[in-house]
C-alpha positions as CSV (number, residue, x, y, z in Angstrom):
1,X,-39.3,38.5,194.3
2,X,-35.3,38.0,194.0
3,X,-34.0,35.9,191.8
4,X,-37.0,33.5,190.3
5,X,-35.2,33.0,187.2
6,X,-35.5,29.7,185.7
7,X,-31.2,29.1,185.9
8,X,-31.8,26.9,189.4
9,X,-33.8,24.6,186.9
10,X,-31.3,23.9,184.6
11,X,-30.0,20.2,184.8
12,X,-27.3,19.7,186.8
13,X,-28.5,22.4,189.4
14,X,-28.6,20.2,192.2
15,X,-26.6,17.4,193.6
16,X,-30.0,14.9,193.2
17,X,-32.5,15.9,190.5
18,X,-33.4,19.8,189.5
19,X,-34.6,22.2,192.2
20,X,-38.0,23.6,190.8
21,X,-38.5,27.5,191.2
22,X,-41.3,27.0,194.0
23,X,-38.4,25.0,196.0
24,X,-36.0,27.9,196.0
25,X,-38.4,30.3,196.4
26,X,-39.8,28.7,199.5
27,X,-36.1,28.2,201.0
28,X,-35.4,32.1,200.8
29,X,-39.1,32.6,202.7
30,X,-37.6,30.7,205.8
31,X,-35.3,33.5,205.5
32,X,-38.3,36.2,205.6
33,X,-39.9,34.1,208.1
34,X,-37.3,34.3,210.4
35,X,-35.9,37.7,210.2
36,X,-38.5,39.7,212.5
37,X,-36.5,38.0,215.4
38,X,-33.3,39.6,214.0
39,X,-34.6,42.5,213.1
40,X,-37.6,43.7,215.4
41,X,-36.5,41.7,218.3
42,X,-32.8,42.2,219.0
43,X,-32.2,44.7,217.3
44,X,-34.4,47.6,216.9
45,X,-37.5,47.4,218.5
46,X,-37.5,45.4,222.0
47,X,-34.2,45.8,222.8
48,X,-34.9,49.9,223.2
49,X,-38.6,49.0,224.5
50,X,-36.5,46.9,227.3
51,X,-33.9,49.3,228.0
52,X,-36.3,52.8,227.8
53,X,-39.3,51.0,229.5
54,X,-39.5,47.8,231.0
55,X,-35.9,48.0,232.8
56,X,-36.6,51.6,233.1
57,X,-39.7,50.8,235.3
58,X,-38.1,48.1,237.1
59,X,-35.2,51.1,238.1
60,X,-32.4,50.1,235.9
61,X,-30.1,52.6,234.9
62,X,-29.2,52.6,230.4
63,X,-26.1,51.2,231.5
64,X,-27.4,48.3,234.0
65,X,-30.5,47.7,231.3
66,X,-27.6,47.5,228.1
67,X,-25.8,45.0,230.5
68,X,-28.8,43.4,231.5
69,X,-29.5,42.8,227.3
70,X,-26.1,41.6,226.7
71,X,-26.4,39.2,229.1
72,X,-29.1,37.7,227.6
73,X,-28.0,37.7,224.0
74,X,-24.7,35.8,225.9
75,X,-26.5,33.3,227.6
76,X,-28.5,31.8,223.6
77,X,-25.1,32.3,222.3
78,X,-23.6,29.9,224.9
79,X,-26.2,27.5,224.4
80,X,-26.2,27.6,220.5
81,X,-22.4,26.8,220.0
82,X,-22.4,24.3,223.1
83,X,-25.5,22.2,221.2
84,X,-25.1,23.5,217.6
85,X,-22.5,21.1,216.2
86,X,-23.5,18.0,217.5
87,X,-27.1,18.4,216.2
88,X,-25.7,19.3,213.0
89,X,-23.8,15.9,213.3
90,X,-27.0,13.7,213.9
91,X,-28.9,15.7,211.0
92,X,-26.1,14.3,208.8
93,X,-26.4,10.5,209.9
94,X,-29.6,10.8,210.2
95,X,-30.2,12.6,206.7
96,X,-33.4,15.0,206.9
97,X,-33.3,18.2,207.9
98,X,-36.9,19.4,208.4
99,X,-37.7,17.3,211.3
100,X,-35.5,19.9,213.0
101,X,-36.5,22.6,212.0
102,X,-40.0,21.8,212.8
103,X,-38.8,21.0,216.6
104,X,-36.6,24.3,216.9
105,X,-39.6,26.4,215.5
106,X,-41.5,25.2,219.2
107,X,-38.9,27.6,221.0
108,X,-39.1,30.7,218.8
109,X,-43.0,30.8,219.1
110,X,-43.2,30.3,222.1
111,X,-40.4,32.9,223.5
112,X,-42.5,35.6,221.0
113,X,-45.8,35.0,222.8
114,X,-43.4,35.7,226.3
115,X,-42.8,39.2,224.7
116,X,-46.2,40.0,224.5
117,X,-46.6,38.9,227.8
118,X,-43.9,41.0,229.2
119,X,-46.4,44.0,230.6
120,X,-44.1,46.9,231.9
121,X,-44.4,47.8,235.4
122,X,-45.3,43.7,236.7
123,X,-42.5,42.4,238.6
124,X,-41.8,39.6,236.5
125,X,-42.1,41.9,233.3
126,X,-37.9,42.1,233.0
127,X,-37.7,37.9,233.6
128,X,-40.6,37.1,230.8
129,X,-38.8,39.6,228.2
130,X,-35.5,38.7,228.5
131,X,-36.5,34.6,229.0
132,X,-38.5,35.2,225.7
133,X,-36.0,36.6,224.0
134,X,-33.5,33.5,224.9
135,X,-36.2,31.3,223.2
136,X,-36.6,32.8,220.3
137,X,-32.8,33.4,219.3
138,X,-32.1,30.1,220.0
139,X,-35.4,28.4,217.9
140,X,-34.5,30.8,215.0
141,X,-30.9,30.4,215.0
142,X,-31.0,26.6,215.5
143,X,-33.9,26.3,212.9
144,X,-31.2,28.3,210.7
145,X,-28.4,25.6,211.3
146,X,-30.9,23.0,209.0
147,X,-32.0,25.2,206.4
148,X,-28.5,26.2,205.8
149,X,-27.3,22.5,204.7
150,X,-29.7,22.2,202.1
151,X,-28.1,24.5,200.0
152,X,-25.7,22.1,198.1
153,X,-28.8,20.3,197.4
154,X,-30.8,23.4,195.7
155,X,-28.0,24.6,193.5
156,X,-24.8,23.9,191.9
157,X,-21.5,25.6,193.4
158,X,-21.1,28.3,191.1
159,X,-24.6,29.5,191.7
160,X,-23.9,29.7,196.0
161,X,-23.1,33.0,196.2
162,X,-26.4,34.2,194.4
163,X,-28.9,31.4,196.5
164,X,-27.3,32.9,200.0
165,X,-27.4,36.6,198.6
166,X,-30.6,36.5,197.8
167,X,-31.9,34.8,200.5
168,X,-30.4,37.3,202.8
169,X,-31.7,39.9,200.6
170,X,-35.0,38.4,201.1
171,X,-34.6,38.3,204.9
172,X,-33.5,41.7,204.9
173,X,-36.8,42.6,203.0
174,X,-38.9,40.5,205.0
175,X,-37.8,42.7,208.3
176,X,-38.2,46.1,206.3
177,X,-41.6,44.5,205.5
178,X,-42.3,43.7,209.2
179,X,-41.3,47.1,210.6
180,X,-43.7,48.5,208.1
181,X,-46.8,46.9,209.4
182,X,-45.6,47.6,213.2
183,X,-45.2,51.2,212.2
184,X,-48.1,51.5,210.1
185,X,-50.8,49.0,212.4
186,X,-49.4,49.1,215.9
187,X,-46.4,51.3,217.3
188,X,-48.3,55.0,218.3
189,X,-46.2,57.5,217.5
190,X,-48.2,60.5,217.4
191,X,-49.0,63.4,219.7
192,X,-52.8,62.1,219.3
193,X,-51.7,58.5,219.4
194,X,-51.8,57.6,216.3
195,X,-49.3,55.3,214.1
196,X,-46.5,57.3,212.1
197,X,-48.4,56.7,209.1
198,X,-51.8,58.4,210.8
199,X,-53.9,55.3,211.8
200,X,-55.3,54.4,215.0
201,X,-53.2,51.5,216.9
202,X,-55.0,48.0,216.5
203,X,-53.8,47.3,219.9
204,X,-54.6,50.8,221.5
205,X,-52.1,53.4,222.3
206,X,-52.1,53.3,226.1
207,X,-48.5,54.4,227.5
208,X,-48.9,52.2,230.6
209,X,-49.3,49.2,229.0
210,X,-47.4,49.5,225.8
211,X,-49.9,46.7,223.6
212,X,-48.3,48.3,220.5
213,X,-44.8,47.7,220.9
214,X,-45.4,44.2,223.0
215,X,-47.1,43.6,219.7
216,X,-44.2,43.0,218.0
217,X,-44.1,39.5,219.6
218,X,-47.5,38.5,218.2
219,X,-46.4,39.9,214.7
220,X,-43.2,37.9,214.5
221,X,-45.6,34.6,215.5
222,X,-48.1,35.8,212.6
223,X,-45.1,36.2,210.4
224,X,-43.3,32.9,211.1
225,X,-46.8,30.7,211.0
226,X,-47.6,32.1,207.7
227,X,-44.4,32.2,205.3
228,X,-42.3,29.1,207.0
229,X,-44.6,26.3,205.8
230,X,-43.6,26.5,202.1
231,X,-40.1,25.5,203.0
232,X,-41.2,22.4,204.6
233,X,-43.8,21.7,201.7
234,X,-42.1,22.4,198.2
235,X,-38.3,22.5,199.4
236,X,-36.6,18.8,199.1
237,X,-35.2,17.2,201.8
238,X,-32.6,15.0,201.9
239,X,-33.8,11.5,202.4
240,X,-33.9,9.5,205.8
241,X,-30.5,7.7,205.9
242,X,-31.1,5.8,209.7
243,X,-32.8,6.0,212.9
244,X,-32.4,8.5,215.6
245,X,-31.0,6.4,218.1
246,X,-28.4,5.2,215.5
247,X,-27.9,9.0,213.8
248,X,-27.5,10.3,217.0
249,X,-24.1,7.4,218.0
250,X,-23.4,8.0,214.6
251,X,-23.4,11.6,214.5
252,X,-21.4,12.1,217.2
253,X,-18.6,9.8,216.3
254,X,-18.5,11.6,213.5
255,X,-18.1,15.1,215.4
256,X,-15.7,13.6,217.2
257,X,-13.3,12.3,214.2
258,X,-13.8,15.9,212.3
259,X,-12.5,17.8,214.9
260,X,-9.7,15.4,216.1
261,X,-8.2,15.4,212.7
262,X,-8.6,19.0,212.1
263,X,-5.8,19.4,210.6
264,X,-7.0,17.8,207.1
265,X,-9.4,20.8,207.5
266,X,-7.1,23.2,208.2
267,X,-8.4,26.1,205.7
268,X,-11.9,25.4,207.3
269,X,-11.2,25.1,210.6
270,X,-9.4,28.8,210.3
271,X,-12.3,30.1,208.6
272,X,-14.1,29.1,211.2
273,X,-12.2,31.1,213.8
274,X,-12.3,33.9,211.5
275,X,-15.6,34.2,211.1
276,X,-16.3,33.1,215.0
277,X,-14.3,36.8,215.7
278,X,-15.6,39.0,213.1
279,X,-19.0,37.7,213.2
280,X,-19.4,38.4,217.3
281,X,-18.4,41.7,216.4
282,X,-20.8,42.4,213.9
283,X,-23.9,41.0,216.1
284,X,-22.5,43.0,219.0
285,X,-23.0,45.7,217.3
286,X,-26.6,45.2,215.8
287,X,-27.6,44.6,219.5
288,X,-26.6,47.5,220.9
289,X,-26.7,50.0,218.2
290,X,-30.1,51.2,218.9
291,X,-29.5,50.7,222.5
292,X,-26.8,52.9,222.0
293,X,-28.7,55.5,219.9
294,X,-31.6,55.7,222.2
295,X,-29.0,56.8,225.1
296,X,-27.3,59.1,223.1
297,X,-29.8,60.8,221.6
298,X,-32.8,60.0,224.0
299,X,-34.6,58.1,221.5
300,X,-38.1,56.4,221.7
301,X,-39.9,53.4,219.9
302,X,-40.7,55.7,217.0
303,X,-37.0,56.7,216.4
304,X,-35.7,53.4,216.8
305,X,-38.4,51.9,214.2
306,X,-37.2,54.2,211.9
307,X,-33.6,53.6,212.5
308,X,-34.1,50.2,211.7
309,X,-36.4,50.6,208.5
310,X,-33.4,52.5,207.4
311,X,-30.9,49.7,208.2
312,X,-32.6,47.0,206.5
313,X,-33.7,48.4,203.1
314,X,-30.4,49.5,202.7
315,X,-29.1,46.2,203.8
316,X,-31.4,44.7,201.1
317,X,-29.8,45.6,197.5
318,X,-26.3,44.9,199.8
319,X,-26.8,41.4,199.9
320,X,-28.5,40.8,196.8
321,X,-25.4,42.5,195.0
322,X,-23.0,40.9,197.3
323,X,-23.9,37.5,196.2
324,X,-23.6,38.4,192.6
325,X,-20.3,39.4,193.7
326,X,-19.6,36.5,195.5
327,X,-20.0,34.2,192.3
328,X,-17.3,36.7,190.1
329,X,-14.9,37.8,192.8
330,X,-15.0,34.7,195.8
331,X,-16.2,34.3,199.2
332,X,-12.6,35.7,200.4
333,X,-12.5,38.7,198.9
334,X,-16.5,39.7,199.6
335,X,-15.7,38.8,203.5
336,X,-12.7,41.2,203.3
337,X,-13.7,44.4,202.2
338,X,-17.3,44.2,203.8
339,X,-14.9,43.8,207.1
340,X,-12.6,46.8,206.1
341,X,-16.1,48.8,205.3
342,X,-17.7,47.7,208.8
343,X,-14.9,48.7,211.1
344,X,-14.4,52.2,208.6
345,X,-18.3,52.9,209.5
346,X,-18.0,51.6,213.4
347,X,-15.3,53.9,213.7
348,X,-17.6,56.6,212.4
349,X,-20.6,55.6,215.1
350,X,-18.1,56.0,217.9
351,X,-17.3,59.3,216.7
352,X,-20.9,60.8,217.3
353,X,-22.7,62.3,220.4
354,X,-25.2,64.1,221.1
355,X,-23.0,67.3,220.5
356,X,-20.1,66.2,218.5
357,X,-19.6,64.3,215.3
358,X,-16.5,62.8,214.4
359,X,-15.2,63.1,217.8
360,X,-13.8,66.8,217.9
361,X,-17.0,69.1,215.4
362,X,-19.2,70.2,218.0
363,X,-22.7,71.0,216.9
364,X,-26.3,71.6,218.3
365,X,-27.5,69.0,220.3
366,X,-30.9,67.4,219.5
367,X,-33.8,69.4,221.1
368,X,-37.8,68.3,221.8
369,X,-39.1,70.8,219.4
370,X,-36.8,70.2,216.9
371,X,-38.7,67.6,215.3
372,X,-37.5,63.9,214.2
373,X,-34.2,63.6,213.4
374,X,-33.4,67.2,213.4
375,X,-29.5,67.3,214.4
376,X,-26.7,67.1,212.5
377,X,-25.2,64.0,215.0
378,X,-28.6,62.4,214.5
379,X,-28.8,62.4,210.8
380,X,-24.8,61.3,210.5
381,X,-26.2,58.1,212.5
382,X,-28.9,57.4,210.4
383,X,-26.1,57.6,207.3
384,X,-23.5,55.5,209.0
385,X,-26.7,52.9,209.5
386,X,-27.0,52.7,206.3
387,X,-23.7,52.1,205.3
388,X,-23.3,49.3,208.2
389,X,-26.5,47.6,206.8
390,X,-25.1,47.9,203.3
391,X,-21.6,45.9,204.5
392,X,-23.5,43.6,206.6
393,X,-25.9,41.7,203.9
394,X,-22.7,40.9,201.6
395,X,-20.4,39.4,204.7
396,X,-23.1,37.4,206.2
397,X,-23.9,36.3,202.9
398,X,-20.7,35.2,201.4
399,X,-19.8,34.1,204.8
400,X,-22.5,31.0,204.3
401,X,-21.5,30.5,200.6
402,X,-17.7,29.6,201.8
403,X,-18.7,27.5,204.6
404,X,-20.9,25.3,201.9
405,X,-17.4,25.3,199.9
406,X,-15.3,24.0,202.5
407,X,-17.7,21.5,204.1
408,X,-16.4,18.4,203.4
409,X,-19.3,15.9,201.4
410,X,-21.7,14.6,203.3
411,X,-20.6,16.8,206.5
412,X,-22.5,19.9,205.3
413,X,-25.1,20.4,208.7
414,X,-22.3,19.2,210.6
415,X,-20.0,22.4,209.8
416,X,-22.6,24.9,209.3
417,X,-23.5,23.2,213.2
418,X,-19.4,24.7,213.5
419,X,-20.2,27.4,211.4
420,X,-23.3,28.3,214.2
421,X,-20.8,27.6,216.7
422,X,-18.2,29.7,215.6
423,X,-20.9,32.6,215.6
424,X,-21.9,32.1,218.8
425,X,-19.0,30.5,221.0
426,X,-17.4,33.9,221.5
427,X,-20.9,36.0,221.8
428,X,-20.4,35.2,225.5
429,X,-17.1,36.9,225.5
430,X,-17.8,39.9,223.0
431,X,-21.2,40.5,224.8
432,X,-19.8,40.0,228.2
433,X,-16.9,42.5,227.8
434,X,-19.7,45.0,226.3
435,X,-21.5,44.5,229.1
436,X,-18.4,44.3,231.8
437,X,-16.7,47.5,230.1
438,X,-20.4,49.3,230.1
439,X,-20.6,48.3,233.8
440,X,-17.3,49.2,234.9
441,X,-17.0,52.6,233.0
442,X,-21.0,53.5,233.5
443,X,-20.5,54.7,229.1
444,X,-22.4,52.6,226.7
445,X,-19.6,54.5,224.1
446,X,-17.2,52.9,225.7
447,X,-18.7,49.4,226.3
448,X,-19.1,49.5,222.4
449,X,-16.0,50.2,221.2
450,X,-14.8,46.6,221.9
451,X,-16.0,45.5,218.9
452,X,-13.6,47.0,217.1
453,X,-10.9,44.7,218.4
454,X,-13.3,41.7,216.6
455,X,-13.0,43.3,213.1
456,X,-9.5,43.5,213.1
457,X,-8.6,40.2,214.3
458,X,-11.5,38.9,211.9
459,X,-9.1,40.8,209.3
460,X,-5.9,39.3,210.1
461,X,-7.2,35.9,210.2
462,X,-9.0,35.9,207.0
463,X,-5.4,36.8,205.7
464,X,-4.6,33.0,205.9
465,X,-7.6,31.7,204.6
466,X,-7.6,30.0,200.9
467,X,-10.8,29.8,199.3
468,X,-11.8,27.5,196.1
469,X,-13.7,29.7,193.8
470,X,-15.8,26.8,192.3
C-alpha cells in the first residue's frame, strides 16, 4: 500500500479528532475504485473498441467515430460544471458528504452495465455505448466532487500534497491493476484466442460478439462494488449541519455570494481558470490518445491494453513522488513544470506517424508480421506514453492539493464543485474543436493538436497565480 505510515495519526492531523490509518486508507480506495472508468473506459479500452468496432460496424469512418466520442465526453462535461458547483454548495450547508456519493454511484453502475450491453452490429449498439459512457463519467466524476472535500478533514495542510499524491498514485495502480485482470481473464488476444497471458477468455473469444472487451463494463461494476464501501464505512464524515430543503436555499445563496464577490478570491478564482484550460487539455488528450494510436498505427484491443498498462504504471510512482514534491516545493511550482513537460511530450506525439518520427525521420512503417510493437514510430509512442503518464499523476495531483489551500473554511465542496467545474466547463469547447477540426480536416493529427493551445494558456495563467505553501 502507499503511504500507511502512522504520521496521519499524529494529534493535530485533522481539523476534528485524528484520522485513523483505516480512514485514509479507505479514502485513497475510492480512488482505486473509481479509476477503471478513467482508465479502461475513456481512455484505453472502449474508446478504441467504439471507434475500431462498434462505430466501425455501424459505417463510421475513424474520423466520424473520434468525433462521435468527443461528443460524448462533451456532453458529461457540460453537465458536470452546469450541476457541479451548486451541489458542492448544498453538501456544505448541509454538512455530509457521503449521502452523495452514495446517490452519484447509481449513475456510474448503471452506465457500466450499458457497456456490456452495447453488442456490436445491433442498431442501438452506438446509442447504449456512448449513453453508458455519459453515465458513468458523470457518477464517477460527481462522486469525486464529495470525496475531494474531506481532505482537510483527514490531514493537516502540510501533509496535502502527500494524501492527494498518493491517492492518485493509488488510482493510477488500481487501473494498472484492472487492465491486468482484463488482459489476463477476458480480452483474447491470441491467434488461438487466447488472453495475452495464454488463458482461455472467461467470457469466450467470439469476434462477432466481442464478450471480452464489453467485459470491461462488468469489471469496472465488480471493481467499484467491492473497494468503494470502506470509504463510506471507516472514513469520517462531516456531521449533518441542516436539512435538505434548508442546505439546498442555503447552499445556493451561498454560491451565489462567493461568486459575486469574486474578487476577495481573486488568487482562487484565477486558478480556477487556469486549471479549467490546462486541465481540458490534458483530458483531451487521454481521450483520444489511443484513438489516435489505433488510427495511426492500425491498432486493436490488444495494442491499446497494452498502451495503457504502460501509461498507468508509469503514471503511478509520478504521482506518488509528485505529492512528496508538492509538500517541499508548492502546488505552483509542481503544476508548472508538469505543464512544460506535457506540452514538451505532446509535441513529440504529434511528431509520429506511421512512417515518420519527429515529423521529418522517415522509417519503416509497421507491418502484420512484424510482431507487436515492432516499428520504430510505434515504440517512440509507447515512450512518449510513458512520459505523459509520468507528468500527468503530479499535475492532477497538486492541482487538488492547491484547491484545498485556497478554499475558503467551510467552502471546501463548494470550490472543489468550481474546481469540477473548471475541469469540465471548457471540455465542451476543447472536445468540440477536436472533434470540429477532425471533421472538417478528415485528420485525427490534426483534430489533436488543439490541445496544445490549452497547455500554453494553462502556462501563462498559472504565471499570476500566488500559492500559500502551508
Amino acid at each position: 500500500m502507499i503511504m500507511l505510515r502512522d504520521e496521519f495519526d499524529s494529534p493535530g492531523a485533522a481539523l476534528r479528532a485524528p484520522v485513523r490509518r483505516r480512514g485514509i486508507v479507505s479514502w485513497y480506495l475510492f480512488d482505486w475504485a473509481t479509476q477503471p472508468v478513467a482508465t479502461l473506459i475513456t481512455t484505453f479500452v472502449i474508446s478504441v473498441f467504439f471507434e475500431g468496432v462498434v462505430a466501425d460496424r455501424a459505417g463510421y469512418t475513424p474520423a466520424e467515430a473520434q468525433s462521435a466520442w468527443a461528443w460524448t465526453l462533451a456532453a458529461a462535461g457540460v453537465v458536470i460544471a452546469i450541476f457541479s458547483p451548486a451541489l458542492g454548495s448544498i453538501a456544505d450547508a448541509a454538512g455530509r458528504r457521503k449521502p452523495w456519493v452514495v446517490a452519484f454511484s447509481i449513475p456510474l453502475v448503471v452506465g457500466c452495465l450499458m457497456i456490456w450491453l452495447a453488442v456490436p452490429g445491433e442498431p442501438s449498439a452506438v446509442t447504449v455505448l456512448l449513453l453508458g459512457v455519459f453515465l458513468a463519467v458523470i457518477g464517477a466524476e460527481f462522486a469525486q466532487v464529495f470525496t475531494n472535500a474531506m481532505m482537510p478533514t483527514l490531514v493537516s495542510s502540510d501533509r496535502m500534497g502527500r494524501l492527494s499524491g498518493s491517492g492518485w498514485a493509488m488510482g493510477y495502480l488500481g487501473g494498472t491493476v484492472s487492465l491486468l485482470i482484463l488482459l489476463a481473464l477476458f480480452v483474447p488476444y491470441q491467434d488461438d484466442g487466447d488472453t495475452l497471458f495464454g488463458l482461455a477468455p472467461l467470457l469466450g473469444s467470439s469476434e462477432e460478439t466481442y464478450e471480452g472487451v464489453r467485459a470491461t463494463g462488468l469489471l469496472s461494476i465488480a471493481w467499484f462494488l467491492l473497494f468503494a464501501p470502506p470509504l463510506l464505512l471507516f472514513t469520517p464524515d462531516v456531521p449533518r449541519v441542516m436539512g435538505i430543503g434548508r442546505a439546498v436555499r442555503s447552499g445556493l445563496a451561498s454560491l451565489r455570494d462567493t461568486i459575486g464577490n469574486a474578487r476577495r478570491h481573486r488568487t482562487a478564482f484565477r486558478f480556477l481558470i487556469a486549471h479549467m484550460i490546462y486541465a481540458d487539455g490534458l483530458a483531451g488528450l487521454f481521450s483520444v490518445g489511443a484513438i489516435y494510436a489505433s488510427g495511426t498505427f492500425d491498432w486493436g484491443s490488444g495494442e491499446a491494453l497494452i498502451f495503457g498498462l504502460i501509461v498507468v504504471v508509469a503514471a503511478v510512482p509520478g504521482a506518488f513522488f509528485g505529492g512528496k514534491l508538492d509538500d517541499r516545493l508548492g502546488s505552483k511550482a509542481i503544476i508548472v513544470g508538469s505543464l512544460v513537460l506535457l506540452f514538451v511530450a505532446s509535441v513529440a506525439a504529434l511528431s509520429v506517424t506511421d512512417n515518420r518520427v519527429l515529423f521529418f525521420i522517415p522509417v519503416d512503417p509497421p507491418m502484420v508480421d512484424d510482431g507487436m510493437f515492432a516499428s520504430m514510430s510505434e515504440r517512440l509512442y509507447l515512450i512518449i506514453g510513458a512520459v505523459i503518464g509520468i507528468v500527468s499523476g503530479p499535475l492532477q495531483a497538486a492541482s487538488r492539493t492547491m484547491i484545498v489551500k485556497l478554499a475558503p473554511p467551510g467552502h471546501t465542496a463548494q470550490f472543489f464543485g468550481l474546481f469540477a467545474l473548471s475541469g469540465k466547463l471548457t471540455t465542451f469547447i476543447a472536445a468540440a474543436a477536436i472533434a470540429a477540426l477532425t471533421a472538417i480536416s478528415d485528420s485525427q493529427r490534426i483534430g489533436i493538436s488543439i490541445l496544445l493551445v490549452f497547455f500554453i494558456a494553462g502556462l501563462i495563467l498559472m504565471r499570476g497565480v500566488r500559492a500559500p505553501r502551508g
